[in-house]
C-alpha positions in Angstrom: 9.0 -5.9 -0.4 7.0 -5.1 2.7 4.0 -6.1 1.1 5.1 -9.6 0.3 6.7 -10.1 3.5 3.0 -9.1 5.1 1.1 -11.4 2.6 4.0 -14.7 3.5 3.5 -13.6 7.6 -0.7 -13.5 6.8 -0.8 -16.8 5.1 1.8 -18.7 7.3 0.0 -17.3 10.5 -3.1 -17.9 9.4 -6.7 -15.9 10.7 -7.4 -14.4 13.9 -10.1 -16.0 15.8 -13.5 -14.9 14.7 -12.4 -13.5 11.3 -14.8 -13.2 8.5 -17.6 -14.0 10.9 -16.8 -11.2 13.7 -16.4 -7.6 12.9 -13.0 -5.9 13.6 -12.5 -2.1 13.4 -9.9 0.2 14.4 -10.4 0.6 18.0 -9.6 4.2 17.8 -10.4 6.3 14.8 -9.0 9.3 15.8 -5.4 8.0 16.2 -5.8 6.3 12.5 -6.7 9.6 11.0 -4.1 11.1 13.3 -1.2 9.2 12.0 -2.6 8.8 8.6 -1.7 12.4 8.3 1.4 12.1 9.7 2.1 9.8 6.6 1.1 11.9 4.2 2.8 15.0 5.0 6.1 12.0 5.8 5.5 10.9 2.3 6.4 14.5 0.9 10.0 14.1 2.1 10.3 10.5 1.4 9.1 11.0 -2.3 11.0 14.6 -3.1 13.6 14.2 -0.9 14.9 11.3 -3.1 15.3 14.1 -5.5 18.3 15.0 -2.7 18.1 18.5 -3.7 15.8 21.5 -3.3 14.7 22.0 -7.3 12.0 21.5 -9.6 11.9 18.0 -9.9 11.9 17.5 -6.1 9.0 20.2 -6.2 7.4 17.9 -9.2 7.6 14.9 -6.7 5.8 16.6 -4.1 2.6 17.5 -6.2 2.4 14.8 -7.6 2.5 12.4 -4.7 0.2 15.1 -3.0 -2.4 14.6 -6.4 -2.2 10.9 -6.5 -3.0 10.7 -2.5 -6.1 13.2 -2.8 -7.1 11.1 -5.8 -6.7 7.4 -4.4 -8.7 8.5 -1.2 -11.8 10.3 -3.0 -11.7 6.9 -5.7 -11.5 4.9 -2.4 -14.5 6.8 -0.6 -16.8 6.8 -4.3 -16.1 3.0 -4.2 -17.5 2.6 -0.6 -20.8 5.1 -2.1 -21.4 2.7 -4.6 -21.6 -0.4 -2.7 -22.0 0.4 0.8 -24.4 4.1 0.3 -22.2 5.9 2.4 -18.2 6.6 2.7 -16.2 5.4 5.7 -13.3 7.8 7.3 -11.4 4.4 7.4 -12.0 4.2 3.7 -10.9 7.7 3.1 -7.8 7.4 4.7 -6.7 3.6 3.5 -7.5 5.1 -0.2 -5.1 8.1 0.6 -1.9 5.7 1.4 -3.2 3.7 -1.6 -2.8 6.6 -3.9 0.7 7.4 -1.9 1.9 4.1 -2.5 0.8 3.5 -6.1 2.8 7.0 -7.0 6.0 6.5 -5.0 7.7 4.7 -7.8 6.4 6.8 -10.5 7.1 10.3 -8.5 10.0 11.2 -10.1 8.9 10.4 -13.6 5.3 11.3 -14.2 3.4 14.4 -14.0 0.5 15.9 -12.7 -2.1 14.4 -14.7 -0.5 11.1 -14.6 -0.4 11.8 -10.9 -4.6 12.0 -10.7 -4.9 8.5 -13.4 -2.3 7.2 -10.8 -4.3 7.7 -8.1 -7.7 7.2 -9.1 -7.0 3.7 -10.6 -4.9 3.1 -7.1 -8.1 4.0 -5.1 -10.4 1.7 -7.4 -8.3 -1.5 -7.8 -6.9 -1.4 -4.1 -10.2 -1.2 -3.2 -11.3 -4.3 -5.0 -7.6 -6.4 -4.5 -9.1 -6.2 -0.5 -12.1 -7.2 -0.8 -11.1 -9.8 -2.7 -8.2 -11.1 -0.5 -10.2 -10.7 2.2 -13.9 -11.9 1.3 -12.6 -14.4 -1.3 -9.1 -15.5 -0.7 -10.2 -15.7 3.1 -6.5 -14.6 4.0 -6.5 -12.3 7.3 -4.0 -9.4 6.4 -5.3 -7.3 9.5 -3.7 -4.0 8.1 -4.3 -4.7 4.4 -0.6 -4.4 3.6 -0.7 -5.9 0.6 -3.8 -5.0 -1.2 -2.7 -1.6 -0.4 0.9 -1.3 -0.4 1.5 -4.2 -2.2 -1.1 -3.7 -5.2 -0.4 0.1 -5.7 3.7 -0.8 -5.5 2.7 -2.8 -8.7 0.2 -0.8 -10.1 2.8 2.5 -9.7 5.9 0.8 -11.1 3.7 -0.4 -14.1 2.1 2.9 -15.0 5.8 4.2 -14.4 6.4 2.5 -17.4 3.9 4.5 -19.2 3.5 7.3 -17.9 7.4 8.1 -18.3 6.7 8.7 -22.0 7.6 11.9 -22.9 4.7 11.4 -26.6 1.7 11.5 -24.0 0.3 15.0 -24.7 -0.3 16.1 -21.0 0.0 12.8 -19.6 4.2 12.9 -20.8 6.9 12.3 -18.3 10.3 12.8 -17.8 11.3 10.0 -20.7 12.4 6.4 -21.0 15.5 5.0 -19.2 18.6 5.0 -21.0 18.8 2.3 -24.3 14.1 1.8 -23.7 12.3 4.4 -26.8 9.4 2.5 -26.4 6.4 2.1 -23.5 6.7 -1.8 -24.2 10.5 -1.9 -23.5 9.6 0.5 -20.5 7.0 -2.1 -19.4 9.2 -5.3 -20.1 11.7 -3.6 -17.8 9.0 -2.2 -15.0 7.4 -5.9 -14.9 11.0 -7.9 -14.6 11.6 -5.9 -11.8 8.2 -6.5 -9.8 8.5 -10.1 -10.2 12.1 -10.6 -9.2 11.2 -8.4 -5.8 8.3 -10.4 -5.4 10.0 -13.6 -5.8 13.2 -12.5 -3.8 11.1 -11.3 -0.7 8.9 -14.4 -0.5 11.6 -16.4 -0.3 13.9 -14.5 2.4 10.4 -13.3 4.5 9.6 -17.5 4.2 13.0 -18.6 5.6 13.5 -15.9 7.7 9.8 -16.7 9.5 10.1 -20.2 9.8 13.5 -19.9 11.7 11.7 -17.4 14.0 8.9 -19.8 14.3 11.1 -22.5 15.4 13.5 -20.5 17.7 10.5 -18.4 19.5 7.3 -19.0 17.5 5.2 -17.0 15.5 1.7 -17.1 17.2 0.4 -17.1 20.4 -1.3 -19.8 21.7 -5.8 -19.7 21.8 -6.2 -18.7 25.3 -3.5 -15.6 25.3 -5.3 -14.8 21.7 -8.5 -14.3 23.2 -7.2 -12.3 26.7 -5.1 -10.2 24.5 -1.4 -9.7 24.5 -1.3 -6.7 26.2 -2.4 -8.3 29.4 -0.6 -11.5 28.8 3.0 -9.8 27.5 3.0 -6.7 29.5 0.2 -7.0 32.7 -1.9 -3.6 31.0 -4.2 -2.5 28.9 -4.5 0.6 26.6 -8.1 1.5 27.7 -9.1 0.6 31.8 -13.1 1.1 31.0 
């Protein structure tokens, strides 16, 4: 849901100035590891604490989540090797929460080797939806929301549907839902519901922006893009250099 929300605001906003001709880091690296972190030792209680109780499946949920994240950011970094001759400690981190998101809705089905498929694909084909919503699609999702979060939530609820198969050596999981024997009716049921979240959230996220855009509006004009918004909302800046 976030993830479509991000992708409505990024295309009815439209690109910052200077993007895809202008180089835009983090400003501060430190603080993005820093609170990277902070999300992945979150994620542990947001993942097995939906177990709500302190036992082995709650203790399953926190491996694998802890797998999958380990895996999407050492996929994420190889990708970067390959194309670029070097990894990136941005890379490293934004392949972590790709592996945490792509297992979230599969952490309380799957097991630890479906954790590290999980999170190796998550690195690889995050890696790949940003470029190519970025370099091709030209849309500017500054914080790569949904090639990230939005990507791996598919990704993660599909393999779900696999990986939930208790007839996959040591790939099985905890089983089907109740009535689904099969992967396909698994998959039928995994894929109905990413497409009715997607649909439902673009169409809330779109009404709900355009009545924001009309009451307050949703970007800032050229001149206040290019002084900054801290200056123009609140009179300071985060770094007086």
């Amino acid at each position: 849901t976030a993830a479509v929300a991000a992708l409505v605001a990024a295309l009815m906003l439209g690109p910052r100035r200077g993007f895809g001709s202008v180089a835009m880091p983090p400003h501060n690296l430190t603080m993005t590891v820093t609170g990277a972190g902070m999300l992945w030792v979150g994620w542990f209680g947001f993942n097995a604490g939906s177990a709500v109780a302190a036992d082995g499946s709650a203790a399953m949920a926190m491996l694998v989540t802890h797998l999958s994240a380990a895996c999407g950011s050492l996929a994420w970094m190889t990708m970067e090797w390959i194309r670029h001759g070097k990894p990136s400690v941005l890379g490293i981190v934004t392949g972590m929460v790709a592996g945490l998101g792509t297992i979230t809705p599969a952490s309380g089905s799957v097991g630890p080797a479906a954790a590290v498929v999980i999170g190796l694909s998550a690195g690889v084909i995050c890696y790949y939806a940003t470029l190519t919503l970025k370099n091709r699609l030209k849309i500017d999702d500054s914080l790569d929301v949904f090639p990230v979060h939005g990507v791996g939530g598919i990704l993660g609820t599909l393999l779900a549907g696999v990986f939930c198969s208790p007839n996959l050596g040591i790939f099985s999981g905890n089983g089907f839902s109740e009535g689904i024997s099969s992967i396909g009716g698994q998959l039928a049921v995994q894929a109905t519901g990413v497409v009715a979240t997607f649909a439902y959230t673009a169409i809330v996220s779109y009404i709900l922006f355009k009545l924001v855009d009309r009451v307050i509006g949703l970007r800032v004009d050229a001149e206040q893009e290019t002084v900054g918004l801290d200056l123009v909302l609140h009179d300071e800046r985060g770094y007086d250099l």
